[in-house]
N, C-alpha and C positions, 0 to 999 in steps of 0.2 A: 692212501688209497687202497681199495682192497683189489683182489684177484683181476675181478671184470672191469673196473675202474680202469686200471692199469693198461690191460687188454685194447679197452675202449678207445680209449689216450690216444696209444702208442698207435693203433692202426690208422684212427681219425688225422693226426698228424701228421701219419705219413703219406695217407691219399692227400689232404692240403699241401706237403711239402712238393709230391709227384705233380699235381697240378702247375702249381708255381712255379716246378725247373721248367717243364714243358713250355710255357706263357715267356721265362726269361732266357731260354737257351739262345733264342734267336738274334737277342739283344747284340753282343757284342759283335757277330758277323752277319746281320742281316746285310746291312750297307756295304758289305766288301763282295757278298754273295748275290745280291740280287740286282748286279746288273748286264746278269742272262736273261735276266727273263721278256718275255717282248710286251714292248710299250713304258718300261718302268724309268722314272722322272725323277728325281730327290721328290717333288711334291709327291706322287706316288708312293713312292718308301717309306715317305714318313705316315701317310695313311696307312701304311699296312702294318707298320710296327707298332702304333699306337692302337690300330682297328678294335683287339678286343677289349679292348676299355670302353668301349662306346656299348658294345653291348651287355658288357658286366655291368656298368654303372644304370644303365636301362633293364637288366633282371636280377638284380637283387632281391628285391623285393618282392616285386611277384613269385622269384621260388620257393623264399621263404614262405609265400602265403597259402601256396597250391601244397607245403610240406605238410603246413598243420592239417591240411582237409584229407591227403593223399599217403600220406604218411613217409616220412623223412628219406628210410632208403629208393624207397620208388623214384625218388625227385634227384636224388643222388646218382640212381641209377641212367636216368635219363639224361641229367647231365655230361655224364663219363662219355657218354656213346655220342654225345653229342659234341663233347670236345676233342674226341679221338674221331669222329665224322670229320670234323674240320681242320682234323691235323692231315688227315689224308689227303682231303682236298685240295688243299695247299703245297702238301708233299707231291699231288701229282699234276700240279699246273706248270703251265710254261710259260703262263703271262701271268703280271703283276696284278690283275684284275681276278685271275683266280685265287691269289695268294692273297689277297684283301678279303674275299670272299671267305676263305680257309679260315682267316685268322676271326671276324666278324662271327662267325659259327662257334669257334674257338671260345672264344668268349660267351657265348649264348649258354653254353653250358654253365649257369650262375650259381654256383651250389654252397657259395660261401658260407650264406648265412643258412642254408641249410647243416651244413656241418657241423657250425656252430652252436646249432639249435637242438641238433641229435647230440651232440656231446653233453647241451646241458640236459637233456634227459636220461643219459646215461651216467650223470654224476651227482653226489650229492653236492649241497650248497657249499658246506666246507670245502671241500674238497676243488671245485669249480674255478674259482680265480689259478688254484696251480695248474689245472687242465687248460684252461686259456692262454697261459703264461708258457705250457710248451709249444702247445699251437704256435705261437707266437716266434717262438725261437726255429721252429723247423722251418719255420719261411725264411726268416733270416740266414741259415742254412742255406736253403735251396736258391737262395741267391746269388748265395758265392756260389756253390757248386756250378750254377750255371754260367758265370765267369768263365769257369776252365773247361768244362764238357762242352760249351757251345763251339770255340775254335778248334778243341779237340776233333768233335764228330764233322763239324760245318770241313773242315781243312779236306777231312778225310773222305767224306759222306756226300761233303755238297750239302746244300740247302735240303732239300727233298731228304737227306739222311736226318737232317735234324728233326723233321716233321715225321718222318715214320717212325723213330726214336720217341717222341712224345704220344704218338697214338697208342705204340707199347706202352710206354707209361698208362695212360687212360686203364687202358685194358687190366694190364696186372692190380691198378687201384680196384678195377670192379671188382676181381674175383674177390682184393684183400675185404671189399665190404661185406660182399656175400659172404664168405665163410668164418670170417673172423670180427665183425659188429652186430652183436645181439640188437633182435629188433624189440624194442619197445611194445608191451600189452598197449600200452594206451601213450599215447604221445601227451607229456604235460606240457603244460602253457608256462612258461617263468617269464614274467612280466619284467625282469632284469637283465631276459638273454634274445628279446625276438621284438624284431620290429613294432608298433602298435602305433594304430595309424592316430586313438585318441593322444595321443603325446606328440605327435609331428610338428603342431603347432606351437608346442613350449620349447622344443628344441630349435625352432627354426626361426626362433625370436630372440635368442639368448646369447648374448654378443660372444661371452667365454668361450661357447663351444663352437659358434662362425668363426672364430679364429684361427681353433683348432683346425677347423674344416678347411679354411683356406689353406693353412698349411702343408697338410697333406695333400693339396690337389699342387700345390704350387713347388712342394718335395717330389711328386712323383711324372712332375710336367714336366723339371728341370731333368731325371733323370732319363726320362724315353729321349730328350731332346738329345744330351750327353751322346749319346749312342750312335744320334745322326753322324757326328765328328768327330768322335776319340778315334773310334778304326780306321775311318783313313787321315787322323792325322799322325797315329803311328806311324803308317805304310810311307807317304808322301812326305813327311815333315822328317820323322825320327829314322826313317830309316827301318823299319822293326818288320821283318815278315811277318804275313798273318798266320801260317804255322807256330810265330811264336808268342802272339800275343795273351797264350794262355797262361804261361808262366809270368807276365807280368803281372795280370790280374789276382792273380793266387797269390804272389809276394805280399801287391798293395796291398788287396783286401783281409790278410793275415793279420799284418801289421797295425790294418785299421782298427778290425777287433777289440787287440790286446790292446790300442793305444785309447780310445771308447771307454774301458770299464774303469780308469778313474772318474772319469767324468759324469759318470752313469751315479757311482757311489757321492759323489760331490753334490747332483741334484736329489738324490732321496734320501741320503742321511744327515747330510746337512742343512736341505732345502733351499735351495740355492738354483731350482730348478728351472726359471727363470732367465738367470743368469746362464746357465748351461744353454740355456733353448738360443737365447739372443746370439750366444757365442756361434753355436754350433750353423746359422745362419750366416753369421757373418764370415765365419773358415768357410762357408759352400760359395759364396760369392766373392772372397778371395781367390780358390780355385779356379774360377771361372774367369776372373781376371788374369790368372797365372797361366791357363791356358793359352789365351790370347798372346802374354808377354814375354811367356818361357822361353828361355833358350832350346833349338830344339834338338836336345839330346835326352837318351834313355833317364839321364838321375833327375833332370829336371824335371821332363813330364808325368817320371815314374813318382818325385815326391808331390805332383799338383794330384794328380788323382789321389795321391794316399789321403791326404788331406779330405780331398774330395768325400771320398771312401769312409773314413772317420766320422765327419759329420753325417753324411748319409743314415749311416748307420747307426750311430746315437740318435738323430732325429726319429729314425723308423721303430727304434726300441723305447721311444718316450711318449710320441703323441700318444698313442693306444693309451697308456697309462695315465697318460692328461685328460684323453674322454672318459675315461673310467671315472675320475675323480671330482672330475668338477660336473659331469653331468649330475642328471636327480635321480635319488635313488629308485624312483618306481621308472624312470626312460633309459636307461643305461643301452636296454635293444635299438632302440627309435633311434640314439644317439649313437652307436655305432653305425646303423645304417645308414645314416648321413655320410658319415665317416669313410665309410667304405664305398656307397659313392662317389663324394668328392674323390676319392684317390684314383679311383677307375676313369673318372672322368679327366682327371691332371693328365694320366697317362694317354690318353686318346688324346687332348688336345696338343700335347706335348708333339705327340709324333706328326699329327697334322699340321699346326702351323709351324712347328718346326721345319718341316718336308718343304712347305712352300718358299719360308723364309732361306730356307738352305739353294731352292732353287734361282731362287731373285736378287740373296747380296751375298750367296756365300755364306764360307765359314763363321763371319763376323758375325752377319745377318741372325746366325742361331744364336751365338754367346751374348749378344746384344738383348734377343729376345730372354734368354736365362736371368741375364744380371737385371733387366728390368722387374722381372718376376720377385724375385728375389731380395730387391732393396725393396719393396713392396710391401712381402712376408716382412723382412727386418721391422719395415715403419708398424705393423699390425702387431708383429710380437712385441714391442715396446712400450705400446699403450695399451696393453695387457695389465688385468689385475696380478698380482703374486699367486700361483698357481697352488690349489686348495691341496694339503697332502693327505686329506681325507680316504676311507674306503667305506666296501659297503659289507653289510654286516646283517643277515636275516635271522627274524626272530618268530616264533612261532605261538599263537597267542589260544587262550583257552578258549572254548566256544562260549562257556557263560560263565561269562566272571564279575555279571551286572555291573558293569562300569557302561558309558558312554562314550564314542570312537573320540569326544573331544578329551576325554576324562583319561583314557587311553594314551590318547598323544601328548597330551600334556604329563601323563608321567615316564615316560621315556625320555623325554627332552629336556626333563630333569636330573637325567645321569650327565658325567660326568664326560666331555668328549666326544657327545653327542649332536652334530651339527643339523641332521635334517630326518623327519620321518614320512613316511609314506604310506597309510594304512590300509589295506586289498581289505575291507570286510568278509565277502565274500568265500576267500580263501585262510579268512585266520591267521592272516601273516602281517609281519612289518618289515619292510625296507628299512635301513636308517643308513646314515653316511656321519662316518664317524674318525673323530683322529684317534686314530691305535694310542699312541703316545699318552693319549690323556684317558683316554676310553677302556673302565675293565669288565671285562663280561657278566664277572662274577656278581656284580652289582645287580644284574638281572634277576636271579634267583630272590633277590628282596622283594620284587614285582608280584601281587600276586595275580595278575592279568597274566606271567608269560610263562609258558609251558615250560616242564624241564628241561632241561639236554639228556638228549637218550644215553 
């Protein structure tokens, strides 16, 4: 990457990673903290901790749409004020109906995929899948972080600290866009990184990537659920003050980590990836049985979550890379956005019917609702095709090279490792999805349809 690439990155990442601790701090002591507030039910709770998902997964897409018209930061900007509006709001209720409110707002601010969209106009194409790929890591980051800063501040701050805490957040990401994210002359359109509503209907038909889809709605259901009863089954079961359940969290999810990256290497150098996915399902609904069965002392509980933790965490670090690959190379945006719905949407349901289910049978009532989900996902991931190790690979084509777009495609899909093309007339480009392993670029320069490499 060069100078501004880097620049671009590094801030883009961290307004998403700021975002994301904000959204997760509340995770681990909402439920021990919010029964100050007046009117608040488990059914209640779990509406408010799931709330912003219901409106992320409702503006996705339209922000990305209002970005291409209005121009990226402006829609980013709007977002910020609107998720630090709702953090305050929240921070300054005293009933649970404000704090659903708060959180509801929280989430309006949908700037995901506009983020995504400005980074890919501020990267070249090369360069782009690794800009993606730290995006992708600073959430996983701002995950954990918020593991330990949430009981941290919540302990010390109370609920309301954690929510003025996250509006700071909001704020400081605005100024990091204004001063430090160059604004684009002209916003480009990359038919590989933004929603397009002409591909909605090929992605929404395509079993591979509905699988995908459930997945992540059904990964991120189980984890807003998680949330309803791990804290107080610390408190009540294990014994653990909520002053200290920071330091469990930071242990587990250390460990989960480091214990994660064989397994990471096992599904994409071996391709085996598969078999990682099936596993890593089957370790989350062991947890969840372990939960239920555990003895309840600190080593027991502390190794069901690790587990927990582990899979999590390989799951969240693979689907992304599974909709990358097995999506088509010109929907790659469309298919994320699905994507990133489904997930939005796991988490709102998650919090929701878990709250009611937690209100009605109890603790059971929730792990019951988990492990349903869950052998669910197992049955879906198993009658799964073998997951494509494909990637995508842009190629820039001459304006008159008198060939025919069939005559075109048919000589690219005559290289070597070349699984699918996608030709934009229009723009002089091709998509192609291609396996590295077999596929060499250098073949291309034989093409006299495709332009050099600068």
């Amino acid at each position: 990457m060069n100078a501004l690439e880097k620049r671009s990155v590094a801030t883009l990442a961290s307004v998403y990673a700021m975002r994301m601790l904000g959204l997760f701090m509340v995770l681990p002591v909402f439920v021990l903290l919010a029964d100050d507030l007046e009117g608040a039910t488990p059914a209640l709770i779990g509406v408010a901790i799931g709330g912003y998902g219901l409106s992320q997964a409702l503006l996705q897409v339209p922000f990305g749409m209002l970005s291409d018209r209005f121009g990226r930061k402006r829609l980013i900007y709007i977002g910020l004020v609107l998720f630090a509006l709702g953090s305050l709001l929240a921070g300054v209720s005293d009933s649970i109906y404000g704090v659903i409110a708060g959180r509801i707002l929280q989430g309006a601010g949908a700037i995901a995929s506009v983020l995504m969209a400005l980074l890919s106009d501020l990267t070249r194409e090369e360069e782009r899948t690794k800009a993606m790929a730290l995006v992708g890591v600073s959430i996983g980051l701002s995950f954990s972080v918020s593991l330990v800063l949430g009981p941290l501040i919540g302990n010390r701050f109370g609920l309301s600290g954690i929510f003025f805490f996250t509006a700071a957040l909001a704020l400081i990401a605005l100024i990091l866009v204004h001063r430090a994210v160059p604004q684009p002359h002209l916003a480009a359109s990359h038919s590989n990184s933004l929603p397009a509503r002409a591909m909605l209907g090929r992605v929404l038909t395509d079993g591979r990537l509905l699988r995908l889809d459930f997945g992540i709605f059904a990964l991120h259901l189980v984890l807003t659920a998680m949330f309803l009863v791990v804290p107080s089954l610390l408190i009540d079961k294990v014994g653990l003050a909520s002053d200290s359940h920071w330091w469990l969290y930071l242990t587990v999810v250390v460990a989960s980590f480091f214990a994660m990256v064989p397994f990471i290497i096992l599904g994409e150098k071996k391709r085996q990836m598969k078999a990682v996915l099936c596993g890593a399902i089957t370790l989350l609904l062991l947890a969840i049985v372990g939960l239920a069965a555990a003895s309840p002392t600190i080593v027991s509980i502390g190794f069901v979550l690790f587990l927990f933790f582990m899979a999590f965490n390989l799951l969240e670090a693979s689907l992304p890379s599974l909709i990358s690959k097995e999506s088509n190379a010109s929907s790659k945006g469309t298919a994320m956005g699905v994507y990133s719905t489904s997930q939005f949407s796991g988490a709102f349901i998650g919090g929701a019917l878990g709250g009611i289910l937690l209100q009605s049978f109890g603790f059971n009532g929730v792990l019951a609702m988990m492990a349903v989900v869950l052998v669910l996902w197992l049955g879906v991931a198993l009658t799964m095709s073998k997951p494509s190790h494909a990637a995508s690979f842009v190629v820039q084509l001459k304006a008159a090279a008198g060939l025919s777009v069939g005559e075109v495609d048919q000589g690219l899909r005559s290289l070597p490792g070349v699984e699918d093309v996608v030709i934009l007339e229009g723009e002089q480009t091709a998509y192609l999805k291609v396996d590295r392993q077999r596929f060499d670029k250098s073949r291309l320069e034989e093409l006299a349809f495709v332009q050099p490499a600068a």
